[in-house]
C-alpha positions in Angstrom: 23.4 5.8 -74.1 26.7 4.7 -71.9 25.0 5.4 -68.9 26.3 2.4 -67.3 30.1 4.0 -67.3 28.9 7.1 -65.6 27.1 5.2 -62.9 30.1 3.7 -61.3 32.0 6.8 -61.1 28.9 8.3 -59.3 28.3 6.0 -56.9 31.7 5.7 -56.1 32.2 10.1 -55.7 28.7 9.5 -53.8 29.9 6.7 -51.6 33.4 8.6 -50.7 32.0 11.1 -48.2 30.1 8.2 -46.2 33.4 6.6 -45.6 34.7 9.9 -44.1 31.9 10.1 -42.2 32.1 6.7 -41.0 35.6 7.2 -40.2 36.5 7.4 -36.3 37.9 10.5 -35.5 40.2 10.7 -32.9 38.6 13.0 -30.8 36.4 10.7 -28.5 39.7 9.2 -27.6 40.7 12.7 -25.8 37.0 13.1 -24.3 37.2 9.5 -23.0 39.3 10.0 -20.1 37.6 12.9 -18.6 34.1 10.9 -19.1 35.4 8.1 -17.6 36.7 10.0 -14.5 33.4 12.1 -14.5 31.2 8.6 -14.0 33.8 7.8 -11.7 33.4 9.7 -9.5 29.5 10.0 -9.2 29.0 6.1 -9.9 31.3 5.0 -7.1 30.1 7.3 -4.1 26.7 6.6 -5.2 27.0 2.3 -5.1 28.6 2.9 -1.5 26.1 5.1 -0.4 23.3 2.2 -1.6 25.4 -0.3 -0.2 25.8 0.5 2.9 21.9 1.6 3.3 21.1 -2.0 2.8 23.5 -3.1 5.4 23.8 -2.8 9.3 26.6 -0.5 9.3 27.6 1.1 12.9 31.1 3.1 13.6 30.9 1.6 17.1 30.9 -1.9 15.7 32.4 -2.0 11.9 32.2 -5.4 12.1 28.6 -6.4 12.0 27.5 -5.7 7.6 24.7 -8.1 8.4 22.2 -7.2 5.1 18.9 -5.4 6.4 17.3 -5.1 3.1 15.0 -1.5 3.4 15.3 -1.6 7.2 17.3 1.6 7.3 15.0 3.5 5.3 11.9 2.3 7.4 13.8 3.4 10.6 14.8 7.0 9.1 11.5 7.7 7.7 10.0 6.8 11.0 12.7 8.6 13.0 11.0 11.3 15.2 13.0 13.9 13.4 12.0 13.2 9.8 9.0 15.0 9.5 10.5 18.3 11.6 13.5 18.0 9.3 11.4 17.9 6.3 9.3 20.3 7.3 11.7 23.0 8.2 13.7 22.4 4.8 10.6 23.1 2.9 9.8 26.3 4.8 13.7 27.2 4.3 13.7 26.4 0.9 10.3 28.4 0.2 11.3 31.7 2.3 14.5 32.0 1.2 13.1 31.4 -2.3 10.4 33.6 -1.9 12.7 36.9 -0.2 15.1 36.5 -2.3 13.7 36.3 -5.7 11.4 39.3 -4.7 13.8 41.5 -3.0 15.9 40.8 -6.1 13.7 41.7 -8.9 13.0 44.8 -6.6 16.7 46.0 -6.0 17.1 44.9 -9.5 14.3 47.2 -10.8 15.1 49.9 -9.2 19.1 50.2 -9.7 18.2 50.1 -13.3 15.8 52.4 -13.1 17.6 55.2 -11.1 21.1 56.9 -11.9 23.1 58.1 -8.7 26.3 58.9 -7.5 28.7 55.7 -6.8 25.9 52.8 -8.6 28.9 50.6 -9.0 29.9 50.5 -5.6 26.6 50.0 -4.2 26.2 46.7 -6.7 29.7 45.8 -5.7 28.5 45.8 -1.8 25.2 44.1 -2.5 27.0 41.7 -4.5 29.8 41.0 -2.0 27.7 38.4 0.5 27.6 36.1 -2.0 31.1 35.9 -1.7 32.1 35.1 2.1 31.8 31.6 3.6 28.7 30.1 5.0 30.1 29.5 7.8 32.0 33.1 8.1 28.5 34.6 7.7 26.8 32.2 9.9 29.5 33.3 13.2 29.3 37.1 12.1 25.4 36.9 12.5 25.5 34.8 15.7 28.3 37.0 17.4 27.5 40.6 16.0 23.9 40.8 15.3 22.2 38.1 17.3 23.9 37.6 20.3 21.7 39.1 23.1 24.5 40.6 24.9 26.8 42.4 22.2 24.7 42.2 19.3 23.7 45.2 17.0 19.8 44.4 17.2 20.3 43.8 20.9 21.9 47.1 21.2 18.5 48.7 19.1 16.3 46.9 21.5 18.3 48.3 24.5 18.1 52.2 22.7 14.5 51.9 22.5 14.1 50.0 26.4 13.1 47.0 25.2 14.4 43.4 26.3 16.9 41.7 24.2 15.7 38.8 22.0 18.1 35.7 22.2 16.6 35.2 18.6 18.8 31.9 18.1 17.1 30.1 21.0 13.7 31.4 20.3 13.5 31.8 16.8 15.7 29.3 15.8 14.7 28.5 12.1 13.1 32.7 11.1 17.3 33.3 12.2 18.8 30.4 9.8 16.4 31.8 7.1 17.6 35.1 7.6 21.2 34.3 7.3 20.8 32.1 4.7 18.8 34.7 2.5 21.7 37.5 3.1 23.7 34.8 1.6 21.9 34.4 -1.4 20.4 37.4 -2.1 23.3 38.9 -3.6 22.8 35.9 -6.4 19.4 36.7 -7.2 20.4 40.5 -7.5 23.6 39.4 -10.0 21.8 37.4 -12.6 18.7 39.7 -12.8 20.9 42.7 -12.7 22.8 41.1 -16.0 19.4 40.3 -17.5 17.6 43.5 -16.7 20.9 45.8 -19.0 19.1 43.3 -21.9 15.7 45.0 -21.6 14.8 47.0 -24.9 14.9 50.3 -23.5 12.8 52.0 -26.7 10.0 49.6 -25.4 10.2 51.8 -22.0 10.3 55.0 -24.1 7.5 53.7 -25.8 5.5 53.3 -22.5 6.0 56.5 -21.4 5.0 58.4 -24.4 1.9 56.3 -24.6 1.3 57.6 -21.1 2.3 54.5 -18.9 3.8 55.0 -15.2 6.6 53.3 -13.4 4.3 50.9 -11.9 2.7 49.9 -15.5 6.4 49.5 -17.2 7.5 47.3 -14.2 4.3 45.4 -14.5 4.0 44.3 -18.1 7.3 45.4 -19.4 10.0 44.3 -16.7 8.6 41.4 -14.9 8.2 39.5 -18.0 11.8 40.2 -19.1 12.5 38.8 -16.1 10.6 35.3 -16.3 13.2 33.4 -17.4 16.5 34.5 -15.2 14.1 34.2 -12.3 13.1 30.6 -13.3 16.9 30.3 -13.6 17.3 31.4 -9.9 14.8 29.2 -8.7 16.2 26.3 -10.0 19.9 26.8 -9.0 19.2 28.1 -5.4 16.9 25.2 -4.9 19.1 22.5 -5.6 21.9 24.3 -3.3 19.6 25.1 -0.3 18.5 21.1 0.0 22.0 21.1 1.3 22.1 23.7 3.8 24.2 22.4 6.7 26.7 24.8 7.8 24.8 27.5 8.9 22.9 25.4 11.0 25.8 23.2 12.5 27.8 26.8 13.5 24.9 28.8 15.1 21.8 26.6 16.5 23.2 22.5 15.9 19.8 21.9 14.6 18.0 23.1 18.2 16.0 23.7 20.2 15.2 20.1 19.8 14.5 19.5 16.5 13.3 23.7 16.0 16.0 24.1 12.9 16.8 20.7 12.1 16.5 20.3 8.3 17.5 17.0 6.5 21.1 17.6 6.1 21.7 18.2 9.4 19.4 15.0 10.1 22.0 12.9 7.9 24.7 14.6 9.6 23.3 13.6 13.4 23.0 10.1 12.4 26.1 9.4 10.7 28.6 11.2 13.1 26.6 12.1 16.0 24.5 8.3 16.6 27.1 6.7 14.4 24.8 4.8 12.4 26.1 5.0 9.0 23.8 2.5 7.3 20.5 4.8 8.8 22.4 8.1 7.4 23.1 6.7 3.9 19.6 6.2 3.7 18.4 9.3 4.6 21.2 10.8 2.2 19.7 8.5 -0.2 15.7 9.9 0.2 17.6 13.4 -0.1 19.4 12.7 -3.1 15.3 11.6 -4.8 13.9 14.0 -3.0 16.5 16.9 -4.9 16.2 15.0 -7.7 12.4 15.4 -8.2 13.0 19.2 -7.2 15.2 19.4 -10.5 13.4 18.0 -12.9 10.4 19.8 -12.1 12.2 23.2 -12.0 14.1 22.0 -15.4 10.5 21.3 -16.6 9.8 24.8 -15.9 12.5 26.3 -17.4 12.1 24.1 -20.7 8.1 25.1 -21.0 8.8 28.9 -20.3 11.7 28.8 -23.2 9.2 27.1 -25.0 6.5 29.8 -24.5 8.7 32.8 -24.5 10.5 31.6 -27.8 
């Protein structure tokens, strides 16, 4: 048999579409730049924020870059304010976490469930806080709701002849809580709203012929609908409320004392207010593995509920 003319032809048909494969195409050459600008610009704010933690670094004497080694991040973990500033970002994180993933899935729940008059423009107007400024909101709550004087609840406590509450000087961190959870509220309420029009309704119809009440459907039925967009909220709304700062810096300036002092604002009252930059670039540096460690566990979450749901 000629086998041994057919052979040639084969392997050279066979060996054709690995040398298209191993071709370069020319598209890397279009994603290049954009990579390149994207490393950039994390990689070089990143080396200058670890250089200048390993040096002595002061605004009032630019000078002095003598090289202190992990001195800065000895002196800002040992700074009287590290522990209240890590304590009061945990309890800010968690109860804003906590009200607004509940009050979400709630609101949620029940606009799906009910059909009124003017639905749309009551999701519009919950929605619509997301939307304004932090520090817009932060100086409407301070000057028309809080303010002891001309503020709505001080009005309320004045109907009812109570004394007004000055709640920014005595409540100081329950107020940033509060005005940070208006703001992201309206967050929550979007994504679970979009994932809650993706809920078989024939399941529901199901349920109720079968004799179940509102409370069951929302119980085994809704909630676990919702497992995933709320692991999604979690995650997102953690990352960004590590770095609250502007609601603070606008209404209390991290006071009384250290009352509602979180680590941003920690960072912030080192750098520009103590002007010790090499101190602050630690501390920006712990909150960068500290936000870190936040995201991977939350991403760990996600992946091991797609894994279980799927």
């Amino acid at each position: 048999m000629n086998t041994s003319a057919v052979n040639p032809r084969l392997a050279t048909s066979s060996q054709q579409p690995k040398a298209k494969r191993r071709r370069v195409k020319p598209g890397w050459f279009l994603v290049s730049p954009s990579i390149l600008l994207l490393l950039v610009w994390m990689i070089v704010p990143l080396g200058m924020t670890i250089y200048f933690s390993l040096i002595r670094y002061s605004l009032l004497n630019p000078g002095e870059n003598e090289f202190v080694g992990l001195e800065n991040f000895t002196y800002f973990i040992t700074d009287s304010g590290f522990i209240p500033g890590a304590t009061n970002t945990l309890l800010l994180v968690g109860s804003v976490l906590a009200i607004s993933v509940i009050l979400g899935v709630l609101i949620s729940a029940l606009l799906e469930a009910s059909e009124f008059f003017g639905r749309g423009i009551v999701r519009v107007l919950l929605i619509s806080p997301f939307f304004i400024m932090p520090t817009v909101s932060a100086l409407i709550w301070k000057n028309l709701i809080f303010h002891p004087v001309s503020g709505i609840l001080a009005a309320v406590w004045k109907f009812f002849g109570a004394q007004p509450v000055d709640w920014l000087a005595h409540f100081p961190l329950l107020s940033i809580i509060i005005i940070v959870s208006w703001q992201w509220l309206p967050f929550a309420i979007l994504i679970l709203m979009t994932a809650m029009q993706s809920l078989d309704q024939e399941q529901k119809e199901a349920a109720r012929l079968d004799g179940a009440g509102p409370l069951a459907i929302f119980w085994y039925l809704t909630l676990p609908h919702l497992a995933r967009p709320i692991a999604v909220v979690i995650m997102i709304e953690t990352i960004f409320l590590l770095s609250v700062f502007a609601e603070i810096f606008t209404t209390t300036n991290g006071g009384p004392g250290y009352a509602s002092t979180n680590l941003a604002y920690l960072i912030y009252n080192q750098a520009l207010l103590q002007f010790d930059v090499g101190m602050a670039s630690a501390g920006g540096l712990i909150a960068v593995v500290i936000a870190n460690i936040a995201a991977i566990i939350l991403i760990r979450m996600i992946g091991k509920n797609l894994t279980d749901k799927s």
